[in-house]
C-alpha positions as a printed Julia matrix, in Angstrom:
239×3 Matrix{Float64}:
   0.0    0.0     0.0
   1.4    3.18   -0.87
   2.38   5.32    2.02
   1.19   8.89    2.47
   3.47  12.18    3.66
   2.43  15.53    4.6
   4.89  18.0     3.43
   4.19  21.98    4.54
   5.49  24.73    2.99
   5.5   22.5     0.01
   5.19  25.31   -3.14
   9.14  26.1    -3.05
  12.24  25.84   -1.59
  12.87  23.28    0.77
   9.31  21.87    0.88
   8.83  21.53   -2.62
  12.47  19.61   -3.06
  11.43  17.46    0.12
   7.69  16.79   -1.69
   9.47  16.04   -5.01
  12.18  13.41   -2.84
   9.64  11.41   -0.86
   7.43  11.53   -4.33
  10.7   10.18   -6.19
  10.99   7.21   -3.84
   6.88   5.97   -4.16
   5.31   7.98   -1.69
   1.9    9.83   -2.23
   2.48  13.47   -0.86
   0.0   15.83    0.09
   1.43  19.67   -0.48
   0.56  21.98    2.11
   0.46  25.64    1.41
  -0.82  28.95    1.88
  -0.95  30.33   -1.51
  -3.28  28.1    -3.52
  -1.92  29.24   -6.87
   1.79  29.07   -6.18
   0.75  25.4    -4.64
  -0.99  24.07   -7.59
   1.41  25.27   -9.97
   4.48  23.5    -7.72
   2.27  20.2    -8.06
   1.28  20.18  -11.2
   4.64  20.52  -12.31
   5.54  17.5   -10.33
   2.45  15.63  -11.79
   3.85  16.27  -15.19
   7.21  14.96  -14.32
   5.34  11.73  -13.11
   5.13  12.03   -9.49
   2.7   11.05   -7.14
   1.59  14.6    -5.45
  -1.55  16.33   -4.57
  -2.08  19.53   -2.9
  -4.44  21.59   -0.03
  -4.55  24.9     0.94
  -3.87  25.18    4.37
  -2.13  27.96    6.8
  -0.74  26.68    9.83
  -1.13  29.05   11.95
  -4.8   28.64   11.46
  -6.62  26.28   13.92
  -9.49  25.46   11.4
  -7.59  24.9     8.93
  -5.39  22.62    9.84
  -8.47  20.39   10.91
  -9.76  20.91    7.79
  -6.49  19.53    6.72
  -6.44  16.63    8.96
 -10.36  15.79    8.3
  -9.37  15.32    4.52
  -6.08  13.55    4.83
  -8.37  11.12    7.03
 -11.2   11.03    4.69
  -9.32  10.44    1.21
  -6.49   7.94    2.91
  -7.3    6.72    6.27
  -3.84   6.79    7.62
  -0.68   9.08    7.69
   2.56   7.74    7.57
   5.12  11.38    7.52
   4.79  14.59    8.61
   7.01  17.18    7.09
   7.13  19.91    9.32
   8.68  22.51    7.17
   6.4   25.76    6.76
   8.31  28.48    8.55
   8.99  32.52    8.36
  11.9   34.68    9.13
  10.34  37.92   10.15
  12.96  39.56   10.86
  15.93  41.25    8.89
  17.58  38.0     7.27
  21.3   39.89    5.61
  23.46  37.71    7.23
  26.36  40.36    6.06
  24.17  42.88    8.66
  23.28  40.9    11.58
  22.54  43.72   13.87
  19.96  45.17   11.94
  18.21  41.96   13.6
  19.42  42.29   17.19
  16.95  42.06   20.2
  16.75  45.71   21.04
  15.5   46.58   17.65
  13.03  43.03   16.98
   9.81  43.94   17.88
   7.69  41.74   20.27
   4.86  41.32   17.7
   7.34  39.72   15.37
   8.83  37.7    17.67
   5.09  36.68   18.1
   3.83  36.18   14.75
   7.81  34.35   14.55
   6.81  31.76   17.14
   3.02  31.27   16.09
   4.19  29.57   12.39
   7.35  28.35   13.66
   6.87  26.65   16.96
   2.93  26.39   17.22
   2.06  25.58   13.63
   4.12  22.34   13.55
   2.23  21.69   17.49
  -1.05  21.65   15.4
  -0.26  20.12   12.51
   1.26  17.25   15.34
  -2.21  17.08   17.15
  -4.43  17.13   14.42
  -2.41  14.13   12.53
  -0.19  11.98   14.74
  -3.6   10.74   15.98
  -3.43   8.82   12.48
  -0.3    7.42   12.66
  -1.38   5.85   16.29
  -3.85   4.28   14.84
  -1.66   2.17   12.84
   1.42   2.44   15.57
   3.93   3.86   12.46
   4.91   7.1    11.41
   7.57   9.59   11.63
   7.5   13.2    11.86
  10.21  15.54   10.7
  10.39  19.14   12.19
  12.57  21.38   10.13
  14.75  23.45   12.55
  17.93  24.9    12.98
  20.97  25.41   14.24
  20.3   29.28   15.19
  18.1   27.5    17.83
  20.66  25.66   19.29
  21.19  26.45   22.91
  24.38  24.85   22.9
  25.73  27.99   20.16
  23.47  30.48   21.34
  24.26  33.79   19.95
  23.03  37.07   19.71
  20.61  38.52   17.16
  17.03  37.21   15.2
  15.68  36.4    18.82
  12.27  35.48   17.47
  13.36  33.09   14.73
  15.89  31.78   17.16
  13.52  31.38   19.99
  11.0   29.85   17.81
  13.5   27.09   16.6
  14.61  26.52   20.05
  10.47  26.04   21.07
  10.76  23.62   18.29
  13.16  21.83   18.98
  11.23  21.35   22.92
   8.34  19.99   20.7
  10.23  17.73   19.41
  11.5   16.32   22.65
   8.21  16.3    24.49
   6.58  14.71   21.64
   9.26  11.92   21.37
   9.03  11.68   24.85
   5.01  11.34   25.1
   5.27   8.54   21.93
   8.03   6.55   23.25
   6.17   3.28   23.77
   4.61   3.34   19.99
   7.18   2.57   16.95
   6.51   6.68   16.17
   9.56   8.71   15.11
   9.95  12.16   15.94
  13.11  14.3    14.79
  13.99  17.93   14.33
  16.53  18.4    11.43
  18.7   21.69   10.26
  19.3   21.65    6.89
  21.71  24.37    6.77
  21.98  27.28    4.96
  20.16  26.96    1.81
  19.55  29.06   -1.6
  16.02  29.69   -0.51
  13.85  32.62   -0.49
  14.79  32.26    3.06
  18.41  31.71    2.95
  19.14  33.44   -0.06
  21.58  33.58   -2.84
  24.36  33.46   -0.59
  24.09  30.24    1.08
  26.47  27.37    1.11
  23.9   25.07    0.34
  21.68  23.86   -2.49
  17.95  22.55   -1.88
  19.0   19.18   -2.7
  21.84  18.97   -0.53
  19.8   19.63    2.19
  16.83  17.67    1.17
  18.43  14.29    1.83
  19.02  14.9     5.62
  15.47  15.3     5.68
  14.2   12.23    3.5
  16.63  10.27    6.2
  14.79  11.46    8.79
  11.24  11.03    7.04
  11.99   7.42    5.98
  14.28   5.74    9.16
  14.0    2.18   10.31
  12.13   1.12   12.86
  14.86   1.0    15.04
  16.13   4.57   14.24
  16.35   6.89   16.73
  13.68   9.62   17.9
  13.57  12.63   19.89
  16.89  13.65   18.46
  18.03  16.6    16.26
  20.18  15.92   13.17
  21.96  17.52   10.12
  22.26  15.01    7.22
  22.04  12.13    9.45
  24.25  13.16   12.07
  23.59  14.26   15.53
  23.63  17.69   16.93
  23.75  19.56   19.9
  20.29  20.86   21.39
C-alpha cells in the first residue's frame, strides 16, 4: 500500500524539493500551502514529471484549517505515515552580512510573536491534528525542520524570534518523542543548513538538494532509528 506524507510549505524551496524526494521514492504526498496558486502550480509541475503529489490549501497558523487539513487527509487515505514539518517565516531582517539590523533591542515583540506562532505552534497543530493517524496504525515519523540558530548549545546574539522559535521547536520535538516513546513513532527535528532559498538566499552554502536528503533520512528511518533527536544530514547535533 502506498504510504502517504504531509509535506508543509510544500510550493518552493525546501518543501517543494522534500515533496518532489519522498514523491521520487513511491510515496503519495499531500502539499501543504498557503498560496493556492503558487501550490498548484508546484504540483502540477511535479504531476507532469510523473510524481505522485496532490495539494491543499492550508495555513498553519490557522486552527481550522489545519483540521480541515487533517479531516481530509483522514477522509481520502485513512492513515498518515510522515509529517514534514517545514512551513516556517523569518520575520525579521535575514542579511546575514548585517546581523545587527536583527538584534533584540531593535526586533519587535509582535514579530517575535507572529515568529513563534508559524514556527513553533504551527508544527504543534499540525502534530495534534495528525499523529492521531499514525497511532492508529502504531507507524509514522515526523520531521520538524529546525535549525541550528536554535541551538542552545551555540546560542548567539541577534534574530531572537526566529531563534527562539526554533529553540520552542526543537522542545516539541523532545516532548513529543518523549510522550510517543512506547509506539514505533519517530519524531526528529533536522537543520538543513543554509540553503539558496527565499529564506536563505543567494548566498548560502547550500543547495535545496543537498539539504533535502538529511530530511528524507529522517522522514523514511528504520524502525529502530532513533527519535527525539536533532540531526543535520544524518548526524547528531547539539540541542
Amino acid at each position: 500500500m502506498t504510504e502517504i506524507a504531509v509535506v508543509t510549505g510544500a510550493n518552493r524551496g525546501l518543501g517543494l524539493g522534500t515533496a518532489k524526494a519522498l514523491a521520487a521514492l513511491g510515496l503519495h504526498v499531500l502539499m501543504v500551502g498557503r498560496d493556492l496558486a503558487k501550490l498548484t502550480a508546484a504540483a502540477k509541475a511535479l504531476q507532469d514529471a510523473g510524481l505522485d503529489v496532490a495539494c491543499f490549501q492550508a495555513d498553519v497558523d490557522s486552527d481550522e484549517q489545519v483540521a480541515a487539513l487533517a479531516g481530509y487527509v483522514e477522509r481520502s487515505y485513512g492513515r498518515l505515515d510522515v509529517l514534514v514539518n517545514n512551513a516556517g517565516v523569518m520575520l525579521e531582517p535575514n542579511d546575514f552580512s548585517d546581523p545587527d539590523a536583527a538584534s533584540v533591542f531593535l526586533t519587535s515583540a509582535d514579530v517575535a510573536r507572529r515568529t513563534y506562532e508559524t514556527n513553533a505552534l504551527g508544527p504543534l497543530r499540525l502534530c495534534q491534528a495528525l499523529i492521531p493517524l499514525m497511532k492508529q496504525r502504531n507507524s509514522g515519523r515526523v520531521v520538524n525542520i529546525s535549525s541550528e540558530l536554535g541551538q542552545l548549545a551555540q546560542m548567539g546574539g541577534c534574530w531572537p524570534g526566529y531563534r527562539m522559535s526554533k529553540a520552542a521547536l526543537n522542545a516539541l520535538t523532545r516532548v513529543l518523542a518523549a510522550e510517543l516513546r512506547e509506539t514505533a513513532i519517530k519524531v526528529n527535528a533536522v537543520s538543513p543548513g543554509w540553503v539558496r532559498t527565499n529564506l536563505g538566499g543567494s548566498d548560502a552554502d547550500r543547495s535545496v538538494e543537498e539539504a533535502v536528503g538529511g530530511i528524507v533520512w529522517a522522514a523514511t528511518l528504520p524502525d529502530d532509528g532513533p527519535s527525539g533527536e536533532f540531526f543535520r544530514d544524518g548526524v547528531a547535533l547539539e540541542w
